[in-house]
SESEDREN-744662 format. One line per 10 residues: for each residue z, y, x of C-alpha. Coordinates in pm, 1 decimal, always signed. Each point is the difference from the previous one (the first is absolute). Layout:
! SESEDREN-744662
Z,Y,X; ...
This chain:
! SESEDREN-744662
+0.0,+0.0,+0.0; -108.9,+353.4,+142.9; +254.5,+265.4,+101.8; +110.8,+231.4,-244.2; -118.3,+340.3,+92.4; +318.2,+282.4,+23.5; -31.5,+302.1,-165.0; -54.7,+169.8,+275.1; -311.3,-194.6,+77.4; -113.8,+40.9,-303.7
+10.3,+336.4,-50.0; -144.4,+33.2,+372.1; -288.5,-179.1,-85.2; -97.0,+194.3,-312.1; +123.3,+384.1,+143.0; -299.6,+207.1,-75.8; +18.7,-147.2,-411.3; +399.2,+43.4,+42.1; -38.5,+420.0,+98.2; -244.2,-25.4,-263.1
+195.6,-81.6,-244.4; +304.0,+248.6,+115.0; -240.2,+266.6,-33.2; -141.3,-100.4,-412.6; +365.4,-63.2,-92.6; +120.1,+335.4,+151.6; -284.2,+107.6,-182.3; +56.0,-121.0,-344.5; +369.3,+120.5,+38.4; -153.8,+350.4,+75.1
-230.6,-40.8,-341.8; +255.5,-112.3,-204.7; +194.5,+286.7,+85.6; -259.7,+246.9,-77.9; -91.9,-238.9,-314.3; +344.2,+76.3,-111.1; -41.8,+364.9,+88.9; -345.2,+26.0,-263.8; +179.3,-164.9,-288.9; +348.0,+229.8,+24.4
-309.5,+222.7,-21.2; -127.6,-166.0,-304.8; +343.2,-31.1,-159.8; +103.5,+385.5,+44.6; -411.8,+94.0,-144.0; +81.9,-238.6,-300.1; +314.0,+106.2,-95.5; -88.0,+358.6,-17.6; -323.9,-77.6,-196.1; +230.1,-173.4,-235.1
+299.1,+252.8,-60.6; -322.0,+237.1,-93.3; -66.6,-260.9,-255.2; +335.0,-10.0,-153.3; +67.8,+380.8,+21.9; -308.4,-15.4,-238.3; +170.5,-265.7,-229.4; +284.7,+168.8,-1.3; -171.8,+339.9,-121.0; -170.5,-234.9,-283.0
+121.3,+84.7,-367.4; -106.9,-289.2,-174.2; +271.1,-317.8,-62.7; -216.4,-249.1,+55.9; +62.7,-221.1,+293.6; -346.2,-68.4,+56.7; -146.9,+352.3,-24.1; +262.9,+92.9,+222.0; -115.8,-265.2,+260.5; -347.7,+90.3,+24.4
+26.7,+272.3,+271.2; +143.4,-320.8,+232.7; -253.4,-221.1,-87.5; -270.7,+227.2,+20.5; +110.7,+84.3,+365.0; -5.5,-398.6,+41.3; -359.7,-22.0,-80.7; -77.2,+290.4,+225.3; +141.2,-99.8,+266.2; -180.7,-348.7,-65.7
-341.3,+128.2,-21.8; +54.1,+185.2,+330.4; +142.3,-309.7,+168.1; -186.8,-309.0,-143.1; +266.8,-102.2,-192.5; +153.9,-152.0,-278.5; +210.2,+293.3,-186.0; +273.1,-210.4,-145.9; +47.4,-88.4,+422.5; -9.8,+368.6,+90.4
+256.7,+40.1,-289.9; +256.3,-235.3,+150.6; -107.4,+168.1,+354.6; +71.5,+358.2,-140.4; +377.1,-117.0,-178.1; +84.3,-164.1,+311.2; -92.5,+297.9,+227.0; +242.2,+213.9,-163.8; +254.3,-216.5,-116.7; +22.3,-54.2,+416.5
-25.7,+416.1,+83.0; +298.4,+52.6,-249.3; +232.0,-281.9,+26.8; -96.1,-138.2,+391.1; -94.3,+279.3,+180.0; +165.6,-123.7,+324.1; -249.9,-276.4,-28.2; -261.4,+206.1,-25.0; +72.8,+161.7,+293.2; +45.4,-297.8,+155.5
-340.7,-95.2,-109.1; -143.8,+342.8,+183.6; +173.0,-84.2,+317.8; -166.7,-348.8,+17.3; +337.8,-133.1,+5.7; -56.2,-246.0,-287.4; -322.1,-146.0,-142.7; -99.5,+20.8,-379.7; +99.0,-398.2,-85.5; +374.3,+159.6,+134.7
-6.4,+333.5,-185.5; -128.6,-191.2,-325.1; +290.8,-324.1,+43.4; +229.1,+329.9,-19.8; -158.8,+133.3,-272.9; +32.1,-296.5,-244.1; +310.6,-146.2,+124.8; +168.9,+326.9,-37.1; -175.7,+228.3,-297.8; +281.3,-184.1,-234.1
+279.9,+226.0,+169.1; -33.4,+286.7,-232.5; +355.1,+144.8,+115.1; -169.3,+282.8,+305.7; +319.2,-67.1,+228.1; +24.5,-358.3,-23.4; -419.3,-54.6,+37.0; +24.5,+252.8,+287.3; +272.9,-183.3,+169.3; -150.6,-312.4,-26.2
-337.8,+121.5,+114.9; +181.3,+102.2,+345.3; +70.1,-347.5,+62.9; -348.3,-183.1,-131.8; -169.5,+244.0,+185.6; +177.7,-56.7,+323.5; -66.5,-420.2,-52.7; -374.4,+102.0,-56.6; -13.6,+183.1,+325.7; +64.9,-331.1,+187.1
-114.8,-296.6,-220.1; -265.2,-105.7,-244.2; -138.0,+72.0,-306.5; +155.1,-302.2,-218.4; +332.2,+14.4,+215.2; +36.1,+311.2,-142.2; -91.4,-71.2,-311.7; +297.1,-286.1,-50.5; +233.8,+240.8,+164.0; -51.7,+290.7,-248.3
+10.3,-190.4,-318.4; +309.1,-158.9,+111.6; +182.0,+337.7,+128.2; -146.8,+185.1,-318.0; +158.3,-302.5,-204.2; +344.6,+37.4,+184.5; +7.1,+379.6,-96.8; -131.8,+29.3,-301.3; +179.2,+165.6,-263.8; -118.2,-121.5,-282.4
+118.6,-384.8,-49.8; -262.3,-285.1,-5.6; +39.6,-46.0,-405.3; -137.3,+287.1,-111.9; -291.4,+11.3,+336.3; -147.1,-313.5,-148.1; +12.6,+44.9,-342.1; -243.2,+328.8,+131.3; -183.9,-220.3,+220.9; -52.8,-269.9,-260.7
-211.0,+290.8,-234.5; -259.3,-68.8,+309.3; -97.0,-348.6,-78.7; -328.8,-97.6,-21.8; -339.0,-232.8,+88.0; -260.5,+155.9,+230.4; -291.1,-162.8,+179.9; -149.6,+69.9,+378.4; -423.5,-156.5,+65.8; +27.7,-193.5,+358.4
-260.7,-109.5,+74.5; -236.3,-332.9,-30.7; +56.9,+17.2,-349.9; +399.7,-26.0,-25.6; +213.6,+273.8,-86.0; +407.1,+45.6,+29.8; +197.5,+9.6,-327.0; +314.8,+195.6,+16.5; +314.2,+27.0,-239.2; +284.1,+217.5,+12.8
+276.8,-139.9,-124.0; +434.0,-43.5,+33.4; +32.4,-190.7,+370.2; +195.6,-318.4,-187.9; -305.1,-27.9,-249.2; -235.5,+31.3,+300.0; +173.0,-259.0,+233.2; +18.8,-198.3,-330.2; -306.9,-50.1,-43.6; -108.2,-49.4,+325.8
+273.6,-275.5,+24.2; -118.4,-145.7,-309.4; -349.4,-43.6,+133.2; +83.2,-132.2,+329.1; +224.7,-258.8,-215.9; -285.9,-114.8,-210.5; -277.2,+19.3,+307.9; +226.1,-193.7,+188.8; +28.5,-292.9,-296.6; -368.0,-8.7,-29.6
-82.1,+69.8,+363.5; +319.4,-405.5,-39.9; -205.8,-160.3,-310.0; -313.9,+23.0,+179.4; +168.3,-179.1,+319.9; +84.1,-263.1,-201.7; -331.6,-47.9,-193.6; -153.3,-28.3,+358.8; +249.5,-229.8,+147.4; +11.1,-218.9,-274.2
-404.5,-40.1,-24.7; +2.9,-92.5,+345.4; +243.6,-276.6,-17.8; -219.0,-161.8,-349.3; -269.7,+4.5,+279.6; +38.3,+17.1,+306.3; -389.7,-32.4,+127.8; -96.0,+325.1,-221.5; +62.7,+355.9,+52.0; +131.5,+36.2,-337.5
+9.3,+315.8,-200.9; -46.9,+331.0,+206.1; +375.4,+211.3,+11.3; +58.3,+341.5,-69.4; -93.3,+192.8,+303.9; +132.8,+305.7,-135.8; +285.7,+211.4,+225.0; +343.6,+10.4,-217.0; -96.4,+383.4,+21.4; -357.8,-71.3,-174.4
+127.3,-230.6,-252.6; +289.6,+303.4,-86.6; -286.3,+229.6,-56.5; -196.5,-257.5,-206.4; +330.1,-29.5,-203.9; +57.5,+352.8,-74.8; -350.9,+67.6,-126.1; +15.1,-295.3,-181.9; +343.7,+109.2,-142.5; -154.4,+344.3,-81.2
-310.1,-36.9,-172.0; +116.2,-267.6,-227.9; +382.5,-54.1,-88.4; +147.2,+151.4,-313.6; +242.8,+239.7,+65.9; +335.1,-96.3,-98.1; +71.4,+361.7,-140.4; -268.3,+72.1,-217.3; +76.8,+300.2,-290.4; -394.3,-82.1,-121.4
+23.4,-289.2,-103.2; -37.3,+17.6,-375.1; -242.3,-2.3,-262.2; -171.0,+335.1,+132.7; -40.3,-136.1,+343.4; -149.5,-410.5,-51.0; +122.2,-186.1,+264.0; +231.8,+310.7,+136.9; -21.0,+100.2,+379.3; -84.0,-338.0,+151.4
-363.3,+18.0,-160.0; -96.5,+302.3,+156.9; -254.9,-67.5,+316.2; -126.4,+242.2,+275.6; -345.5,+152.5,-31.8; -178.1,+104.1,+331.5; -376.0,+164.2,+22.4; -156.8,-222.6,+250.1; -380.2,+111.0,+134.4; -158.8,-334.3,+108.0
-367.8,+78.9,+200.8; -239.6,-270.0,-193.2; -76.1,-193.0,+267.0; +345.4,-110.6,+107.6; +34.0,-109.7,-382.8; -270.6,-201.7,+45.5; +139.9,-148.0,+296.2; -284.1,+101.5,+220.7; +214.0,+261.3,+196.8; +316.8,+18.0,+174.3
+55.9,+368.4,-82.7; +331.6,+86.3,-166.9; +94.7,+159.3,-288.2; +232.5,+268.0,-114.5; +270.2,+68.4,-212.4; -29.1,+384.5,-172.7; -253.4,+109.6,+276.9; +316.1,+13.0,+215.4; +88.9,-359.5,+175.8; -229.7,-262.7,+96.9
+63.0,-372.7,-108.2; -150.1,-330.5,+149.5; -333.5,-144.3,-154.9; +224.8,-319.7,-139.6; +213.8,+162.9,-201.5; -241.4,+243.1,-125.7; -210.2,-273.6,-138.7; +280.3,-155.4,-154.1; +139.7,+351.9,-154.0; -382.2,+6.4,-133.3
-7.0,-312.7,-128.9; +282.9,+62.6,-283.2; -115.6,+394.0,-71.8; +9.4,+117.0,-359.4; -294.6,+204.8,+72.6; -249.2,+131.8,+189.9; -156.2,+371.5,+132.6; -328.4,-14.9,+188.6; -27.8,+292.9,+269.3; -307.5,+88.2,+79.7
+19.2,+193.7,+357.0; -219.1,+206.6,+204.6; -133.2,-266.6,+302.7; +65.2,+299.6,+237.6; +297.3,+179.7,-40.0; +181.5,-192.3,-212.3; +83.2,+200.6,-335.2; -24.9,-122.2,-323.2; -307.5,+84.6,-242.4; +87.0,-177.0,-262.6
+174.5,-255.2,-170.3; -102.9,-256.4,-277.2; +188.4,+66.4,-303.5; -56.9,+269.9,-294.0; +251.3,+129.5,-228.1; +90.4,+329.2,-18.8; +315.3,+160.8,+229.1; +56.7,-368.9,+57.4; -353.4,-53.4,+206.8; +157.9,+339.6,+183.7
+271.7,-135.2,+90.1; -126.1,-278.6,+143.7; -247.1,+204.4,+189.6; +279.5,+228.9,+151.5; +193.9,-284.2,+82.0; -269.2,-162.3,+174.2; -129.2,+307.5,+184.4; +381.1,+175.9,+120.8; +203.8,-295.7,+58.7; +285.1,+189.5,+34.6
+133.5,+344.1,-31.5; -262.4,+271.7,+172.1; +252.0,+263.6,+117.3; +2.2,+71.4,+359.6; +181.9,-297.5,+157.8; +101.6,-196.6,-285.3; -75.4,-389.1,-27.1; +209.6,-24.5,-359.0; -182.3,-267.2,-169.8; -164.3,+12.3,-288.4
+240.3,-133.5,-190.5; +251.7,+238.6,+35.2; -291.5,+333.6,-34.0; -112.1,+223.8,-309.8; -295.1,+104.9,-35.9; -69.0,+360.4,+34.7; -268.0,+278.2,-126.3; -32.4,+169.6,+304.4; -113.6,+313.9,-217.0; +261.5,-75.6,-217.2
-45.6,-64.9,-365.6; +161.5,+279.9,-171.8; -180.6,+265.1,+196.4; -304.1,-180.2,-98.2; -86.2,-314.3,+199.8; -185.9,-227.8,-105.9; +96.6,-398.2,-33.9; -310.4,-102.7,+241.5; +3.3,-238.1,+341.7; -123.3,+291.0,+193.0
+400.7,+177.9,-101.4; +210.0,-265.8,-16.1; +189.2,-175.6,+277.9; +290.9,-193.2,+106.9; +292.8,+211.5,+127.9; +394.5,-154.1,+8.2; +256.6,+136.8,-214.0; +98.9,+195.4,+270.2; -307.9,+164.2,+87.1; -121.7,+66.1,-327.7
+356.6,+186.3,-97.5; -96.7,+229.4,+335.1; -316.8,+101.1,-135.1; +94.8,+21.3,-344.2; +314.6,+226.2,+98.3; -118.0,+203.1,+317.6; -280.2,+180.2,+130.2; -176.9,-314.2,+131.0; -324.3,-51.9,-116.4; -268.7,-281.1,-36.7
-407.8,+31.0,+20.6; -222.1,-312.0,-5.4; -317.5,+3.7,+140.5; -286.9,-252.9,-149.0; +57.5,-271.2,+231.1; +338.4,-5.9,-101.8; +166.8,+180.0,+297.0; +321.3,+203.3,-113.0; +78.5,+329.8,+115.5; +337.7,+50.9,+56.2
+104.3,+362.8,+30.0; +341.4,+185.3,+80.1; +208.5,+283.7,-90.4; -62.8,+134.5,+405.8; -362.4,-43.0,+14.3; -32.7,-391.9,+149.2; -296.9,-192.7,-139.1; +0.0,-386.2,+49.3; -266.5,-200.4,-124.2; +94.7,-360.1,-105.7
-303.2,-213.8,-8.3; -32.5,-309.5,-171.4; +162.8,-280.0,+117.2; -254.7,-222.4,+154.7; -30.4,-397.7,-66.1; -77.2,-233.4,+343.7; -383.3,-82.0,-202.4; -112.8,-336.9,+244.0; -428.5,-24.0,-61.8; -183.0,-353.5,+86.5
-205.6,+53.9,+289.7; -211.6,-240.4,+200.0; -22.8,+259.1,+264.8; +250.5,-8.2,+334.3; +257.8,+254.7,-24.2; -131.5,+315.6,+245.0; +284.8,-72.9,+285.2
């Protein structure tokens, strides 16, 4: 067996990649620092473009909550159009900003000195925005701050929730029957056609069920065993019946979705003669766009759920294959829009249309689905729009209260293009949301 080489060696033999490498990690400390420096930058521009914004709610006159919130969220979509982004993200960007100028301005500055990064200044942030006494939350800042100066992001993170914890004054009762108003199911895309369900819930219902299904994987994950070991003994010269390869994780999963899409739920206020068959005969209902040729098998192209989240070919086809019914798109073989669909009745055939030309809400940034949109007149009705493709599209709840409520306006060009205009002069044109269109062709590709 060869030597072991020392260190010493080692690092002799490879000294030009080792000064190398001093020199990009001195480096990236140096750009962190000054990445640091930009976004105290970003925090101190966002919070003032924000307390401009509620000085203006604050002047309002009208009652209404969500009159009085349109200055905010008009400032959201503003700042969204300049930046490429999504408004409800700017939104969260802008509360944080100031919430962090007015209740953690040492952090800030500790942010402009390049003392901390932004994963530290935003583990302070949320581990410590439920002080609302300005003594206590200032004291404890002191210390988080001084364990973010010399240790890592989720260190700090742990550290702060537990001091903020030990010095809150407001007992853990009453925290998480507030916290417990905050349940609810979301959904994140991943990619290859999988996506991440979430649930907020009470931490013993959580664990619960996550004990629960590691319980029940684990006795199928035991029956299967047994199926397998007792086929081989009856005989011994054959393979027998292929196990369950699934992970105890996978078969969880499997469980949960299983558990979800078709038990009855035990608590069920529906179930009566208004509601046949109460809670537990309710079923999801996705839009899924399947290109022709993978429904005939001939392609391996996915699919997609809402115009938002691909799906494999498989389960497509099978999805398909137990439809209700059918729209036929027919779509430009170049850029992809829709020119018409199949089906005539009136608003209904419009609907259809829209929903198979927008896939989801048009507003600068926004990927709402369908499902969850309005439609809008663009000129709107009362002033004299008229109910015609050419002024009617998709826009979420949220966008379509902006317009309808503020100074933002909405043109459509004949190809369907919207023009979004705001209150200080920005024009963004949204155009139609193209469709991946894949054309036969005996021809090579020209690459």
């Amino acid at each position: 067996m060869p030597p072991i080489p020392s260190h010493d060696s080692f690092w002799a033999a490879d000294a030009p990649d080792h000064e190398r490498l001093r020199s990009l990690v001195e480096a990236i400390r140096h750009e962190s620092m000054r990445a640091a420096r930009v976004h105290a930058s970003l925090v101190k521009l966002r919070s003032e473009a924000l307390q401009i914004a509620l000085d203006q709610v604050a002047r309002a006159r009208s009652r209404n909550s969500r009159e009085r919130e349109m200055p905010i969220r008009s400032l959201a979509l503003e700042v969204a159009v300049a930046t490429r982004s999504h408004d409800l993200t700017v939104q969260r960007e802008l509360s944080d900003a100031h919430t962090l100028t007015e209740k953690f301005a040492a952090t800030v500055e500790a942010l402009a000195e390049g003392r901390i990064g932004v994963r530290h200044a935003q583990a302070i942030l949320d581990t410590g925005v439920v002080l609302d006494d300005d003594e206590t939350r200032a004291g404890w800042e002191q210390v988080v701050l001084a364990r973010a100066e010399r240790d890592s992001p989720g260190r700090v993170r742990a550290f702060g929730r537990e001091l903020a914890e030990s010095v809150h004054p407001v007992g853990m009762t009453e925290r998480h029957a507030r916290a417990a108003v905050t349940r609810g199911v979301s959904v994140r895309d991943l990619a290859d056609g999988m996506a991440e369900l979430s649930v907020i819930l009470p931490v013993t219902v959580a664990y619960g069920i996550r004990d629960r299904l590691r319980r029940q994987a684990a006795a199928i994950r035991a029956a299967m065993d047994d199926g397998a070991d007792a086929a081989e003994t009856a005989d011994s010269s054959t393979d027998g019946d292929p196990t369950d390869t699934r992970t105890l994780a996978q078969i969880g999963a499997d469980l949960c979705a299983d558990l979800l899409l078709t038990a009855t739920p035990t608590v069920d206020p529906t179930a009566d003669a208004s509601s046949p068959g109460g809670l537990g005969a309710i079923r999801g209902h996705v839009q899924i766009t399947v290109p022709v040729l993978t429904l005939l098998g001939r392609s391996d192209v996915g699919a997609s759920i809402d115009g938002l989240t691909p799906i494999d070919p498989t389960t497509a086809r099978q999805l398909a294959a137990h439809a209700p019914g059918w729209d036929r798109v027919l779509c430009d073989p170049v850029t992809g829009t829709v020119l018409e669909v199949d089906r005539y009745t009136p608003t209904t055939s419009q609907r259809r249309f829209l929903a198979a030309r927008d896939r989801h809400c048009r507003a600068p940034g926004c990927r709402t689905p369908i499902a969850r949109c309005q439609i809008d007149h663009n000129h709107e009705a009362h002033d004299g729009g008229a109910t015609h493709l050419g002024n009617l599209s998709h826009l979420c709840v949220r966008h379509h209260t902006l317009k309808t409520e503020t100074e933002w306006t909405v043109t459509q060009d004949p190809d369907g293009t919207l023009r979004f205009h705001s209150p200080l002069g920005q024009e963004r044109r949204e155009k139609l949301p193209p469709r991946v269109v894949f054309v036969p062709d005996a021809d090579p590709p020209p690459f």
